[in-house]
ZALO-675832 format. One record per residue (C-alpha): x, y, z; residue number from 0. Coordinates in nm, 4 decimals, always signed. Example, Ala and Ser with C-alpha at 12.3 -4.5 7.8 and 13.67 -1.06 7.14 Angstrom:
# ZALO-675832
<pt c1="+1.2300" c2="-0.4500" c3="+0.7800" pos="0"/>
<pt c1="+1.3670" c2="-0.1060" c3="+0.7140" pos="1"/>
END
This chain:
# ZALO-675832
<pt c1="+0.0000" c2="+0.0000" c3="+0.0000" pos="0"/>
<pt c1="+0.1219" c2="+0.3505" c3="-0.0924" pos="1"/>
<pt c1="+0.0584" c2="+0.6056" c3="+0.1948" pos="2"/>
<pt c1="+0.0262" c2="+0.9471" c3="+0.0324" pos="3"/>
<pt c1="+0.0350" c2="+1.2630" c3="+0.3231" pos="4"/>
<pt c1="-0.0779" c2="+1.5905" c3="+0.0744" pos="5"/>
<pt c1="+0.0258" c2="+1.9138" c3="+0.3106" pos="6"/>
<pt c1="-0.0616" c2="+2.2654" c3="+0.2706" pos="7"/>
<pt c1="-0.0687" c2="+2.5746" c3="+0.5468" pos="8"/>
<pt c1="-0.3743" c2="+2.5286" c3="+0.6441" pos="9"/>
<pt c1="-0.5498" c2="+2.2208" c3="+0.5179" pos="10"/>
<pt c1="-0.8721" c2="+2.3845" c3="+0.4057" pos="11"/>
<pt c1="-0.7911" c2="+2.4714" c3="+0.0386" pos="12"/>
<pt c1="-0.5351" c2="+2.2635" c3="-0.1708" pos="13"/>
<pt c1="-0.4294" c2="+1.9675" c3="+0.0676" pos="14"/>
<pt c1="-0.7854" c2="+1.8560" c3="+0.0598" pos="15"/>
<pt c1="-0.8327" c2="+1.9160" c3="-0.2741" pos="16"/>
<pt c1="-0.5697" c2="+1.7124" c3="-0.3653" pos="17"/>
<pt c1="-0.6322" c2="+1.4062" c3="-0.1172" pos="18"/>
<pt c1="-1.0089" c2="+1.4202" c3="-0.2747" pos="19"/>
<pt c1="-0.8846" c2="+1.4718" c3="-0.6773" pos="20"/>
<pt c1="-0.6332" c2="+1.1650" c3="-0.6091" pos="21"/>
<pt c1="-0.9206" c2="+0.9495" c3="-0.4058" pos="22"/>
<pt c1="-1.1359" c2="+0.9946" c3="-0.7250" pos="23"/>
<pt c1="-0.8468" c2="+0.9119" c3="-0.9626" pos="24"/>
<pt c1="-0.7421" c2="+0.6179" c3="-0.8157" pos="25"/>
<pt c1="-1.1634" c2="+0.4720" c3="-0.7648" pos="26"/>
<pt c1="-1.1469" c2="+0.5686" c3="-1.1271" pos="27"/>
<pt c1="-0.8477" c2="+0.3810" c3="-1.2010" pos="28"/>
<pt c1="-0.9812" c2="+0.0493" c3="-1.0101" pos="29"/>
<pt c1="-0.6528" c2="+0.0845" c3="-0.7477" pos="30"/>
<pt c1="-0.8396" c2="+0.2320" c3="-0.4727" pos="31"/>
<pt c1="-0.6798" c2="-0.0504" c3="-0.2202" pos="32"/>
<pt c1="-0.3657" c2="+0.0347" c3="-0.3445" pos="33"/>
<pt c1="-0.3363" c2="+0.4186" c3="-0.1539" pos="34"/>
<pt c1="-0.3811" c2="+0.5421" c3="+0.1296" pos="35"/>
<pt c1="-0.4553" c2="+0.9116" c3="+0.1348" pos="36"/>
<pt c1="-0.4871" c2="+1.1868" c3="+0.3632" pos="37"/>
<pt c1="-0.4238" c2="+1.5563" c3="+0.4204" pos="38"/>
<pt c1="-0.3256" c2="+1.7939" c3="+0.6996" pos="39"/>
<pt c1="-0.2082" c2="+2.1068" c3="+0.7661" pos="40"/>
<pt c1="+0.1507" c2="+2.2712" c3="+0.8783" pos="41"/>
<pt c1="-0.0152" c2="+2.5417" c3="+1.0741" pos="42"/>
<pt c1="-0.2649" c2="+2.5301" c3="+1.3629" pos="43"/>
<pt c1="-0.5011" c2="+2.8332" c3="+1.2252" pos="44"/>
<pt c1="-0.7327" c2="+2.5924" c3="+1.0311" pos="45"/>
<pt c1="-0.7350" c2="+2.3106" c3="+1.2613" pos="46"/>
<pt c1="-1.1640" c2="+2.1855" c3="+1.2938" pos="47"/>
<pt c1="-1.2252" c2="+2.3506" c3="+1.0406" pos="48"/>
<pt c1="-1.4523" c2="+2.2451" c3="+0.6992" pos="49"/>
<pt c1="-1.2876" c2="+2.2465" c3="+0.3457" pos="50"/>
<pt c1="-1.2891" c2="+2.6124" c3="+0.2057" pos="51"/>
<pt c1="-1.6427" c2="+2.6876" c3="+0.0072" pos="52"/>
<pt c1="-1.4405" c2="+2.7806" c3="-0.2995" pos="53"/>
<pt c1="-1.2371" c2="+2.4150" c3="-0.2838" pos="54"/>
<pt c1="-1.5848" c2="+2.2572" c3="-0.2117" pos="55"/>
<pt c1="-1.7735" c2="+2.4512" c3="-0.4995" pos="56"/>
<pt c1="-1.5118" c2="+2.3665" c3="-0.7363" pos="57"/>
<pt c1="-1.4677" c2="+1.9677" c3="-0.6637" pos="58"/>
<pt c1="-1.8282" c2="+1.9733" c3="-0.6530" pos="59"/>
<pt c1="-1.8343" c2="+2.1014" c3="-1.0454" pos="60"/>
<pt c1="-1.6157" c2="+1.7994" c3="-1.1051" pos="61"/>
<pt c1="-1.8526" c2="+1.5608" c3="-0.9234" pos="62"/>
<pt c1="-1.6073" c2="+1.5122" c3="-0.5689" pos="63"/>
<pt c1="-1.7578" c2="+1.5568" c3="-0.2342" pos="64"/>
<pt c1="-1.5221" c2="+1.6133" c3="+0.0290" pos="65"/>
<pt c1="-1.7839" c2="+1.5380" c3="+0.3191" pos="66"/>
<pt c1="-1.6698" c2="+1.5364" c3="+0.6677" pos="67"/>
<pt c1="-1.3651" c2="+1.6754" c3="+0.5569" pos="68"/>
<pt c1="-1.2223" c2="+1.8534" c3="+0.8774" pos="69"/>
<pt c1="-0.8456" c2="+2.0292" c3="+0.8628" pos="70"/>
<pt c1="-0.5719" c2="+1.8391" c3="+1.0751" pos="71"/>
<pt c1="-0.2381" c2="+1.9165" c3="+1.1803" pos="72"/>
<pt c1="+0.0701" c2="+1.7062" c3="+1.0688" pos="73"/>
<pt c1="+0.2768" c2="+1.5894" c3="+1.3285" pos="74"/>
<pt c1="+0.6211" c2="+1.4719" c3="+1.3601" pos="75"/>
<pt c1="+0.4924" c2="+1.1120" c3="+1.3827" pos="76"/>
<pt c1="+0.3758" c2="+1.0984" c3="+1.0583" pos="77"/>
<pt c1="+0.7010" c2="+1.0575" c3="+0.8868" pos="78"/>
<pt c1="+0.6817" c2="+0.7205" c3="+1.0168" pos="79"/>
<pt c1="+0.3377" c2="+0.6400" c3="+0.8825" pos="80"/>
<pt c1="+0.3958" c2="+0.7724" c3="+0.4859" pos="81"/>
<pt c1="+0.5648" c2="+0.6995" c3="+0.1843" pos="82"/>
<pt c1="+0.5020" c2="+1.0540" c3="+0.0658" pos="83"/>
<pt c1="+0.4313" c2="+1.3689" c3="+0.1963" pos="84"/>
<pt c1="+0.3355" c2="+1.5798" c3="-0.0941" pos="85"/>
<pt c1="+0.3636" c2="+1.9322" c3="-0.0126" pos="86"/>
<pt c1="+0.1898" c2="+2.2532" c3="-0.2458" pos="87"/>
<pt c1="+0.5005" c2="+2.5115" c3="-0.2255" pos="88"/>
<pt c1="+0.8460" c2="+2.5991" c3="-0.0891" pos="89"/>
<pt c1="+0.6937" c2="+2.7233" c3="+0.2593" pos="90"/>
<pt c1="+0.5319" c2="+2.3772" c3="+0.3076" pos="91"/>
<pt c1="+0.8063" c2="+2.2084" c3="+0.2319" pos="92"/>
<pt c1="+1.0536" c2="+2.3988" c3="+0.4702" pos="93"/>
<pt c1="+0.7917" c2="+2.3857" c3="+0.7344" pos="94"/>
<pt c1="+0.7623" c2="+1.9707" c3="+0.6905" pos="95"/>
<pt c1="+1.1496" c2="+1.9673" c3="+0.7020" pos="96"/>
<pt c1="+1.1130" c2="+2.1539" c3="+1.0195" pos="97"/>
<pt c1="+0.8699" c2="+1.9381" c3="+1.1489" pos="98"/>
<pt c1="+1.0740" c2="+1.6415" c3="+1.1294" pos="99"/>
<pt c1="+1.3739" c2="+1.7361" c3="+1.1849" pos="100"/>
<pt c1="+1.4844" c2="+1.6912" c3="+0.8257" pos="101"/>
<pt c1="+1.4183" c2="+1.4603" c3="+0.5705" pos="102"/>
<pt c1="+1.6444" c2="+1.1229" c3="+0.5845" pos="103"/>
<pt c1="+1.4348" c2="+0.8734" c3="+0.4099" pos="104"/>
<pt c1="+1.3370" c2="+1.1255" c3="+0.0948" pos="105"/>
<pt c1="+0.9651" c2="+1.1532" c3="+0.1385" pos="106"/>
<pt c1="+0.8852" c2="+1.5179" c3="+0.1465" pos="107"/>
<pt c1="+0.8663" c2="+1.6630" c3="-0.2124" pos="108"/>
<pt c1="+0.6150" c2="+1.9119" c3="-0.4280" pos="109"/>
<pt c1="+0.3078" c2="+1.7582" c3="-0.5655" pos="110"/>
<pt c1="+0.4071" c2="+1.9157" c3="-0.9185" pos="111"/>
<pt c1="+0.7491" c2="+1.7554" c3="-0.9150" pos="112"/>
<pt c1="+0.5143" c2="+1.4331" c3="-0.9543" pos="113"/>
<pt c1="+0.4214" c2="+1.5414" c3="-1.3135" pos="114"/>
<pt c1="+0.7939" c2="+1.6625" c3="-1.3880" pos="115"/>
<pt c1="+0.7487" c2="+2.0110" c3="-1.2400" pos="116"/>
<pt c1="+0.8820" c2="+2.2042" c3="-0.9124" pos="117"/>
<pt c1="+0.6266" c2="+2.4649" c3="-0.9108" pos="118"/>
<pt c1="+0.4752" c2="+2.5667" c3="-0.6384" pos="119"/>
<pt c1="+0.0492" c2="+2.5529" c3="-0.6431" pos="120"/>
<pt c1="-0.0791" c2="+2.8851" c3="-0.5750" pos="121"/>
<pt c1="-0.3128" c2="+2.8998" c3="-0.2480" pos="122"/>
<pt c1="-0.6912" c2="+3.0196" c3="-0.3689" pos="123"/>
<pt c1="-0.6789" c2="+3.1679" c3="-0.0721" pos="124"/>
<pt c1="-0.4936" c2="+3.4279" c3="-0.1830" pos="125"/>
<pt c1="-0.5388" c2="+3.4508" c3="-0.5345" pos="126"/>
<pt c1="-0.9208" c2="+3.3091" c3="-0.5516" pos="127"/>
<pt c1="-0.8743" c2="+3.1112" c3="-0.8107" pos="128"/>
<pt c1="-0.9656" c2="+2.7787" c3="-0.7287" pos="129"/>
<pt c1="-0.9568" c2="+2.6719" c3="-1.1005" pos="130"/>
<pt c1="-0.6011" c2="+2.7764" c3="-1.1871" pos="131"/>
<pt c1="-0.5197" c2="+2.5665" c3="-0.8326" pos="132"/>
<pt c1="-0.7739" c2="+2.2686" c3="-0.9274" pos="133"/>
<pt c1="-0.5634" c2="+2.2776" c3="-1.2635" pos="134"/>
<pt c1="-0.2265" c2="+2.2294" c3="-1.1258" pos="135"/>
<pt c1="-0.3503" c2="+1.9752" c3="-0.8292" pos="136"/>
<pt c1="-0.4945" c2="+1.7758" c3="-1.0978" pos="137"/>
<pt c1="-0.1723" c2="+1.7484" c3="-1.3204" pos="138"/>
<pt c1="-0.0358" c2="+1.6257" c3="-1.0170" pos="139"/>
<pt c1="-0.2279" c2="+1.3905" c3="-0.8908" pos="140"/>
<pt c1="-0.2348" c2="+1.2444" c3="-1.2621" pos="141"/>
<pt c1="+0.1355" c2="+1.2486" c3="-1.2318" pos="142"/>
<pt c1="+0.0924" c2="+1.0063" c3="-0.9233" pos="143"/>
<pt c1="-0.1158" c2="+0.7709" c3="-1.1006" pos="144"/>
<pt c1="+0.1171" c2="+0.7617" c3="-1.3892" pos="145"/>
<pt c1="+0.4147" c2="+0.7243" c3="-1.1833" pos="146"/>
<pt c1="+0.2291" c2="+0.4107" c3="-1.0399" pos="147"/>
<pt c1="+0.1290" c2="+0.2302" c3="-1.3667" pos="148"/>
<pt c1="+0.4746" c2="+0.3139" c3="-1.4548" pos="149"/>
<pt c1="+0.6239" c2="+0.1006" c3="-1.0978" pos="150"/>
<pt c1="+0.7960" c2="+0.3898" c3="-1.0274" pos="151"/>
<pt c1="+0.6528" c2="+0.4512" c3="-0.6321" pos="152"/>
END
């Protein structure tokens, strides 16, 4: 089983959306048994609270519920418990590295650099643009997938 960790600042916006877009890719893709996947948060500002309307409205237009969805906090524990921890920019991935006092085993990278890219995915909750973020969390959850047909995970 791959164990999949997405991270963002504060789990309400694209951690979610990305732990929901890759649950519906890999239903789609029959390998559902095959992941594990959650989502949490580097920050404590979020923590209780429901997926941001604008990531809801816009996984909704795609057909993904993210029901009961409530943001977490990661905790340096987790590196144990994941293969990947999939972070959405530069500031999530220092703050991971932080977290866990480094990263020995290799399992803290960008979601992009899953689809051949280190860009960082904007936050909506800056830029409100929860397509232009749906976009790029897409390509990289696609990126996953491929990397798996491909036995590369």
């Amino acid at each position: 089983m791959i164990r999949i960790m997405f991270v963002c600042h504060g789990n309400i916006c694209r951690s979610p959306m990305a732990e929901f877009v890759l649950k519906d890719l890999v239903k789609k893709n029959g390998i559902s048994d095959l992941f594990y996947i959650e989502s949490a948060a580097t920050s404590f500002e979020e923590i209780g609270n429901p997926v941001h309307p604008g990531t809801r409205r816009k996984l909704s237009e795609v057909g993904i519920s993210v029901k009961g969805k409530l943001a977490q906090k990661l905790i340096a524990s987790d590196y144990q418990k994941f293969d990947y921890f999939a972070g959405m920019d530069g500031y999530n991935i220092r703050n991971m590295n932080r977290l866990f006092g480094g990263d020995p085993e290799g399992k803290v990278v960008k979601l992009l650099q899953f689809a051949g890219d280190d860009s960082d995915i904007a936050d909506p909750w800056y830029t409100g643009n929860f397509d232009v973020t749906y976009d790029d969390v897409l390509r990289g959850c696609q990126g996953i997938i491929k990397m798996f047909k491909e036995d590369k995970l």
